[in-house]
N, C-alpha and C positions, 0 to 999 in steps of 0.2 A: 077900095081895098086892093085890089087888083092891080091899078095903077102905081098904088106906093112898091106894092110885093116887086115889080117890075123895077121902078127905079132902085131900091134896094139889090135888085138882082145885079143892075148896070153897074153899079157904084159899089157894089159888095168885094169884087177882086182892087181894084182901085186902094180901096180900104183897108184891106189886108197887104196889099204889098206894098203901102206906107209905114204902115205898122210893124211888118216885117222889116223894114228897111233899119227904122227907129230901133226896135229891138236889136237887130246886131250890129249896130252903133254903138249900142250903150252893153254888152256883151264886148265887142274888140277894147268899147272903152277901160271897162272893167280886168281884161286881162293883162291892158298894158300897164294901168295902175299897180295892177298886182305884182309883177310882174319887177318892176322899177323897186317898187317896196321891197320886194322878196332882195333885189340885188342889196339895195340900201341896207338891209338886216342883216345879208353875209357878212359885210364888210363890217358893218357892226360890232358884230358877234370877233371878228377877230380881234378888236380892242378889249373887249368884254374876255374871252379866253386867256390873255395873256397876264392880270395879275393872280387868276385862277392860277393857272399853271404856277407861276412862282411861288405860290405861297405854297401850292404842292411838294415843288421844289426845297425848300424853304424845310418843310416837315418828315421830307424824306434824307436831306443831310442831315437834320436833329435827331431820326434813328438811327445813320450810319453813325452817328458818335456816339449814340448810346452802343449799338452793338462792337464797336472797334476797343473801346475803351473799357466796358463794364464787359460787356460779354466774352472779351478777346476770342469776338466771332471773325475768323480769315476775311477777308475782303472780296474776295470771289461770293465766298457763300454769304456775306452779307448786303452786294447787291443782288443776290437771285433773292432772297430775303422782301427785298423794297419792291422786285418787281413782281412779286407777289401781293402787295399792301398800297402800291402809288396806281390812282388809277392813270386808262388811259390819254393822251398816248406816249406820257411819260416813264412808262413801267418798261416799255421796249429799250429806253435809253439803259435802266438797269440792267434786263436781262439779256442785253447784247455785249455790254460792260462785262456779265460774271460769266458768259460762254467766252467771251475772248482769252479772260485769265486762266479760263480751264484748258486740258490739254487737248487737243482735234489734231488727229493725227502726227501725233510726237511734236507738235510744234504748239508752244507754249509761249503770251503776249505779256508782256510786263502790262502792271496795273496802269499805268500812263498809255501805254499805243492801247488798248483793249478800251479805256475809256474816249480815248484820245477818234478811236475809228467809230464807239456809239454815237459820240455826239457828231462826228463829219456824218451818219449815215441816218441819224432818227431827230437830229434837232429840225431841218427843214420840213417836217410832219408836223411840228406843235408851233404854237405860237409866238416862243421866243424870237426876239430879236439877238441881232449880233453881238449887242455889248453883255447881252447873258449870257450866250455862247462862251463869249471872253473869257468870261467870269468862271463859268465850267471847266474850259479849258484849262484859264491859271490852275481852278484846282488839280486836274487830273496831272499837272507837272508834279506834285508833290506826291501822289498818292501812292503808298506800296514803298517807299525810298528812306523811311525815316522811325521812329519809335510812337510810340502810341500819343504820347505827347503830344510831341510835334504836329502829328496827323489833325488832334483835336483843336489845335491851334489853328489849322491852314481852314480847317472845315467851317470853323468861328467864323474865320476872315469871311470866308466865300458865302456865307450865312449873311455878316452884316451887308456884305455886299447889294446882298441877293434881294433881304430885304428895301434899301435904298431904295432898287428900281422898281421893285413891287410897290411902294409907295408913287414913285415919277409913273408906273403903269396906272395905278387908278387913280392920279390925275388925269391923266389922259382921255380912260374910259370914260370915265365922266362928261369931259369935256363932249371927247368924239361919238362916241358912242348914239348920244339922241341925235346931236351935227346927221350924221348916215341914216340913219332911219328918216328924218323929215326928209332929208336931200330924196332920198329913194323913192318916195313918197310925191313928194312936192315934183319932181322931174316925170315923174307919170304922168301926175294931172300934165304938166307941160305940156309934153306930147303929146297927150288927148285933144289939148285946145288948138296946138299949131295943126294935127291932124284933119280936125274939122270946122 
């Protein structure tokens, strides 16, 4: 009994600091797989974000026509309106839109540059791409210039537009969306294996 207690003694650090070794192998392995996944999910997620947004988009021009046309609610005070109702980070595009039209220090933005400097200064925050941008922009040319009419007409446009790409967007997501998450995934185990 004595004899094994002994070799146990001999062989007991040994044992442990194989074991330890093993353990934070599979701990560094663990992190990098995490790690790879967590990237792969970011990028993800920004495919996934972007017909969200639109559709947002989407339902927040169908209130500025209902309030422009039914309500003949001003245009200032009907995007301070939306950025109270569109969540974020789309509601800053509004409510940077209706401080611009409002007056700050006796200087007062036509309805175009006011939307024209939200979307140069809040679209790079959200998801959209440039050709929604586009599409935003066309409309802020018309906005504030024309009759009530007219307004419901450009906003339709920029609507069917809006939709289109909200459709070519979850294509995409679809597509891309699982594509990033295995890639993130699958390139961790990688570097686990070429690691060790």
């Amino acid at each position: 009994m004595t004899r094994s207690s002994e070799l146990f003694k001999q062989l007991h650090p040994t044992v442990l600091e194989g074991r330890g070794k093993l353990i934070i192998k599979l701990l560094g392995a663990a992190i990098v797989i995490a790690a790879a996944g967590a990237i792969g999910w970011i990028q993800a997620s920004h495919y996934a974000a972007r017909p969200r947004q639109l559709r947002q988009l989407i339902i927040a021009l169908q209130r500025l026509e209902t309030s422009v046309m039914y309500g003949h609610t001003p245009l200032d005070e009907a995007c301070e309106q939306l950025s109270a109702q569109v969540p974020p980070p789309l509601n800053k595009l509004f409510a940077q839109a209706s401080a611009g039209m409002r007056a700050r220090d006796g200087h007062i933005q036509t309805a175009k540059a006011a939307w024209h400097a939200a979307l140069q200064s809040e679209a790079p925050h959200s998801a959209l791409k440039s050709q929604d941008v586009r599409i935003l922009y066309d409309l802020g040319m018309s906005l504030g210039i024309s009759d009530r009419e007219d307004q419901r007409n450009h906003i339709r446009h920029a609507m069917k537009r809006l939709e289109q790409e909200e459709a070519n967007a979850s294509d995409e997501a679809g597509r891309y969306v699982r594509m990033y998450r295995s890639i993130g995934v699958l390139s961790g185990i990688l570097a686990v294996i070429l690691m060790y």
